[in-house]
N, C-alpha and C positions, 0 to 999 in steps of 0.2 A: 424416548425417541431412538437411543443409539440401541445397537442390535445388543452387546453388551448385555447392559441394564435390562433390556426386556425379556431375554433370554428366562432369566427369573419368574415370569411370571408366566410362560408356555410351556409346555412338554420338550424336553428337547430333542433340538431336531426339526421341529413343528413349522414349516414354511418358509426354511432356510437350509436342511439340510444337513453336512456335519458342520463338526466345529469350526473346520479348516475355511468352508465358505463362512461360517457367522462371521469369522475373524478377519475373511477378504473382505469382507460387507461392510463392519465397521471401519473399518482402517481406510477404508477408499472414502465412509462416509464423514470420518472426522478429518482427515490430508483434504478434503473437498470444502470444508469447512473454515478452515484455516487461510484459503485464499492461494492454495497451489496451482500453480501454471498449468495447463491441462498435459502439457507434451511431458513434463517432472511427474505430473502423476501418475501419468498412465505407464511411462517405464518404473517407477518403483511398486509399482502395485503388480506390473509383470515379474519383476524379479521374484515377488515375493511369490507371488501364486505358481510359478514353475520352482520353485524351493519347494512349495508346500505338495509338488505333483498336480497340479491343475493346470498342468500345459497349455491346453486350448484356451483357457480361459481370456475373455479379450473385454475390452476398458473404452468406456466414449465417455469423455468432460465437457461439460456443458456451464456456463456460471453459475446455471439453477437446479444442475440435475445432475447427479451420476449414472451410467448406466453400463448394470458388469452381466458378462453372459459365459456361463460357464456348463462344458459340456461341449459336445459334439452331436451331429446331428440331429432325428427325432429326441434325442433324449437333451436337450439342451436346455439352458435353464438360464432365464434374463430377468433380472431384478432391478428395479428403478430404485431410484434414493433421492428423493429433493431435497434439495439442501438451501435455502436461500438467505442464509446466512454466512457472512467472511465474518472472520476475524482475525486479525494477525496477534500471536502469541507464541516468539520468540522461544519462550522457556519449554510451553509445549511443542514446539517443532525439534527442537533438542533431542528431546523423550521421543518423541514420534520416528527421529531418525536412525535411534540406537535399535527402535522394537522392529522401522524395516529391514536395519543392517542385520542385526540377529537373526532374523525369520530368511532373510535371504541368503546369509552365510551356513546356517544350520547351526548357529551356537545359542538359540533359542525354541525352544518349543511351545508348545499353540498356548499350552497353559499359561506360562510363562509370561508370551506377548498378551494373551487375555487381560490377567492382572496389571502388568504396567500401564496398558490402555485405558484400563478403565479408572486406576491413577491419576492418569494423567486429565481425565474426563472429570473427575471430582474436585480437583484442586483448582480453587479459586481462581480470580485474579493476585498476581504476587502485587500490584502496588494499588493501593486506595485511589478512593474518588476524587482527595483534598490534591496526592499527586498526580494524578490523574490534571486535573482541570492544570496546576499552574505549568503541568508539560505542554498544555496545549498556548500559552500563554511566551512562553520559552519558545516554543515552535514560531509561534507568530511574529518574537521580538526578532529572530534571526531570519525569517525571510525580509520584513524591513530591511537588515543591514544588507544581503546578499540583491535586494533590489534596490538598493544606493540610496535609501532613504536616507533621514536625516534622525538625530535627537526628538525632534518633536513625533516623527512618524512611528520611531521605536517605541517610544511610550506609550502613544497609541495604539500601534496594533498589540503590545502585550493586554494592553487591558481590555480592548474587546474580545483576544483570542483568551483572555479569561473570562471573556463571557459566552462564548463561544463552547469552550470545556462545559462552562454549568446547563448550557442547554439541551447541551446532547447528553447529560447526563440524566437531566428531566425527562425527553423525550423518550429516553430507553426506560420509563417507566410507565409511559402510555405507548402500546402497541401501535393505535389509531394515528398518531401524530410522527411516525417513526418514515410515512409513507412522502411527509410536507416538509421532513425536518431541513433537510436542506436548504429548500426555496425560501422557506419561513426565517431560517437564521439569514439568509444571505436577503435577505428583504430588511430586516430591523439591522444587523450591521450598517448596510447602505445605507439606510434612514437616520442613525445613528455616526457615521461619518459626512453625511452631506451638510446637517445641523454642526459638528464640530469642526468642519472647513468651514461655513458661515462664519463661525465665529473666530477662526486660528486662520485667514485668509492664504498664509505661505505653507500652509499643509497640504503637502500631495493627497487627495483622493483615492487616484490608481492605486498607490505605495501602501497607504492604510487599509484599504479593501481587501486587495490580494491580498496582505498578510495576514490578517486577523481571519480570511476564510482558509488559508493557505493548508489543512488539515483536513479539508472536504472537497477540495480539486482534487477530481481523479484525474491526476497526471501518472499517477502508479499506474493504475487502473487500466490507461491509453498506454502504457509502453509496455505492461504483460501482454494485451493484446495485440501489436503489432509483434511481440516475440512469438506468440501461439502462431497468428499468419505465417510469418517466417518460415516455423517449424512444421508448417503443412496441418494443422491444425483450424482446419477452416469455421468451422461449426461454433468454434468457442471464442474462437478469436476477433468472427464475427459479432457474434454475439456480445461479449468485453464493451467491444469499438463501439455499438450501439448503444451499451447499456454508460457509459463514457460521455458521451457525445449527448446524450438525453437531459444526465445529470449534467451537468455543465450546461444545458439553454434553462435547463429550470431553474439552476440556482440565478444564472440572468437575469430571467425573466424577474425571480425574487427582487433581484439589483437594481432593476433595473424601477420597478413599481416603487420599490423603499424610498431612490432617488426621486420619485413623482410625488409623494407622498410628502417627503419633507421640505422639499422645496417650496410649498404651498405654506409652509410656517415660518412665517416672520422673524430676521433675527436681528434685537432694538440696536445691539451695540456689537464691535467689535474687540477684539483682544489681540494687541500688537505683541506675543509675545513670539522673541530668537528664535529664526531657525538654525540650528547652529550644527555644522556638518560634524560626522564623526571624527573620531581621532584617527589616524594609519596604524595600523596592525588592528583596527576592531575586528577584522575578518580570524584572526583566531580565536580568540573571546568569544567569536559568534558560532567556532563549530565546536569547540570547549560546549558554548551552551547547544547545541545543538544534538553534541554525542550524550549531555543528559536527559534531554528532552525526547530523543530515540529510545533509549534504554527506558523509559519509562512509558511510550504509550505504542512501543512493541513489544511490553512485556519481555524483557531481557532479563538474565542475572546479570546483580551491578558487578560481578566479580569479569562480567564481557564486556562493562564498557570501555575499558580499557582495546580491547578491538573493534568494537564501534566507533570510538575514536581515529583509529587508525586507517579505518574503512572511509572514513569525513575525509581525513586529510590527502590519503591516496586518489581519492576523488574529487576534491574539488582542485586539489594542485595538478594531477592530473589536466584535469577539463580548461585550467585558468593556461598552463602552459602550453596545451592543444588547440586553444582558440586563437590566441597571441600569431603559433604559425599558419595555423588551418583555416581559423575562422569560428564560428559559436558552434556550429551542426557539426563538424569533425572535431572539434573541441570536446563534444558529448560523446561522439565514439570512442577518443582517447581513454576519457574518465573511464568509459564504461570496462571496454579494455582491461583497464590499469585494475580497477577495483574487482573483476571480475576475475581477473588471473589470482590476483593476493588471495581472492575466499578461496578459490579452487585449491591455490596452495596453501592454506589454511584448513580447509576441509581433509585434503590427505596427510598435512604432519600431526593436529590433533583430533583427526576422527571423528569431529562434529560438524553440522551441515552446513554449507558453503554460504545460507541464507543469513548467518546470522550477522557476517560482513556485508555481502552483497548488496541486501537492501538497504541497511542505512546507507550505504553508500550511494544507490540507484535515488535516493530519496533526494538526495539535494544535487539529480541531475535531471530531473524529468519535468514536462515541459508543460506543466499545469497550470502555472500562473502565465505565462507567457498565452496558453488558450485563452484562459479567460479573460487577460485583456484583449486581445483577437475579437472575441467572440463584442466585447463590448465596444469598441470600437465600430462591429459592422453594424450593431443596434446606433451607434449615434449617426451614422451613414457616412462616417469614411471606408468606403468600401477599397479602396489601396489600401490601408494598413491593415484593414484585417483581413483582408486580401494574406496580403504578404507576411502578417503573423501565423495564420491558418497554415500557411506552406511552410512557414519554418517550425512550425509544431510537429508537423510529418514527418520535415526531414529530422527533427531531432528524435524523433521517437525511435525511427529507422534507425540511427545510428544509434542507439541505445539497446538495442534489438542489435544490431549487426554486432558490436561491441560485447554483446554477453555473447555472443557463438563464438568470436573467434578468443575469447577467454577461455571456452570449454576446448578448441583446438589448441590453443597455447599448453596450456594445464589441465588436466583433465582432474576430473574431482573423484573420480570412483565412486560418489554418490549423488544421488537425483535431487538429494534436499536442499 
């Protein structure tokens, strides 16, 4: 697929041109890949292509598509790239951002970037499937806490978001079933939480669903594309919000059938067992667990979780002491703010990309669970609360979005990744 690897089996040159385009071609089609912001890609992909002498050359990001046009007039030359694949991987955004810094500084050459790329393209996942599932399980126990849940809720959503992990693990091994996975998981969770309220009566619902799905709400998803609007970025940013907004009614709709589904099954007896509230201070134990559970299912080196840590705390203390004076929507500007300046300053003293604070930080400010109870609320026809969840979803996206510009005004990062 990538131009790389195929290069080996054409003449070269052979419907790409020199190397300098193979090597824009690639690099636009793995940074596209990876889940980059359209308005980050297309300035590092400019920096690099006027390095490389392709002045004209001009860049359109699309969630599904790249499209790079290089040349000048009759003689110009537009290459499509589908990509409909993201994946976030940390360690390769790393690699990716030294080969664009190099190629755009001039302290690398085409060979050079060729080889590390396709490195970088080879190399595995850094962590297994076994870490893999109990990150997502970890993920799940710490949105319980961060949603005020209780002990009985923690437990629960870790062991459905550890079954949550083993699905999509299944799933990415049938093609066919990658298109349902969503709905289908957020259908059997539901079905599977309305059966274990039956039977634990003082068990939140809400508290356990959201969490245990808390890892396939596109709340990321909905505040890159509010940042792509922002940045005049209409095309992709649309498109984001769409493709956002789609996922989130199907997984609903999933929710919402699982809850019809198990309801209709009888439960003989109940289980009186404590709800019994956390202890004070769990909320750091929760981003403790949470900066591991980052590091592991954004592919990070553990040698940076020590700054995804750092990224957790600047951000949720951040947003907790912005809410206090502001309110929750300027609370999330704060975070973003806060968190967005430290990568920026993090990105220029040690010379790697701003994303690898930024996002875990963005991650446990964005407003995905708060949609999807929205969205389930107007399915049971309180149409005021999801009314008025809907609009504090916007407005927190907005400030989440408004809060990473005025980070890049505060501190500038001198690099696009």
């Amino acid at each position: 697929m990538h131009l790389i690897e195929d290069q080996a089996e054409s003449p070269r040159g052979a419907g790409t041109g020199s190397s300098e385009t193979r090597l824009v071609l690639a690099l636009a089609e793995v940074l596209h890949e990876h889940g980059t912001p359209a308005h980050r890609l297309e300035e590092g992909l400019g920096r690099v292509a006027r390095a490389l002498g392709m002045r004209s050359a001009q860049f359109l990001s699309t969630p599904t598509a790249m499209h790079i046009a290089i040349g000048e007039g009759a003689g110009q030359r537009v290459f499509l790239r589908r990509t409909t694949t993201e994946r976030v991987d940390l360690d390769a955004l790393d690699d990716l951002d030294a080969v664009v810094e190099g190629l755009a500084a001039g302290r690398m050459g085409v060979g050079e970037a060729e080889a590390r790329l396709l490195a970088a393209l080879r190399r595995g996942p850094r962590h297994g499937p076994r870490a893999m599932r109990w990150a997502t399980a970890t993920a799940s126990a710490t949105a319980a806490v961060f949603l005020g849940g209780s002990t009985l809720e923690l437990v629960a959503a870790a062991l459905l978001g550890l079954a949550v992990g083993r699905l999509s693990q299944w799933s990415a091994l049938l093609p066919r079933a990658r298109a349902v996975y969503e709905p289908l998981t957020a259908l059997a969770v539901s079905a599977l939480v309305t059966l274990v309220v039956a039977l634990v009566p003082g068990l939140s619902a809400a508290v356990v669903l959201v969490s245990a799905l808390i890892m396939l709400v596109p709340g990321l998803t909905l505040t890159i594309a509010m940042t792509e609007l922002a940045a005049g970025h209409l095309v992709s940013g649309t498109a984001r919000l769409a493709g956002a907004m789609t996922l989130m009614l199907t997984m609903l709709f999933g929710a919402a059938l699982g809850r019809s589904l198990a309801g209709t099954i009888p439960v003989p007896v109940e289980l009186g067992l404590p709800s019994l509230p956390l202890p004070p201070g769990t909320w750091a134990a929760a981003i403790a667990a949470a900066t591991v559970a980052f590091t592991v299912l954004l592919g990070a080196r553990s040698r940076d979780a020590g700054w995804i840590a750092l990224a957790c705390v600047l951000s949720y203390g951040a947003a907790r002491l912005g809410a206090r004076a502001l309110g929750p929507e300027l609370g999330a500007f704060v975070g973003a703010a806060v968190v967005g300046a430290g990568a920026n300053a993090f990105a220029r003293w040690r010379r790697r990309p701003a994303t690898l604070m930024r996002l875990p930080g963005l991650l446990l400010l964005v407003p995905g669970s708060l949609g999807f109870r929205s969205l389930d609320s107007l399915l049971a026809a309180d149409t005021i609360a999801g009314t008025d969840g809907m609009f504090r979803v916007a407005m927190i996206a907005v400030a989440l979005a408004t809060g990473t510009f005025v980070a890049d005004l505060l501190v500038h990062p001198r690099r696009e990744l």
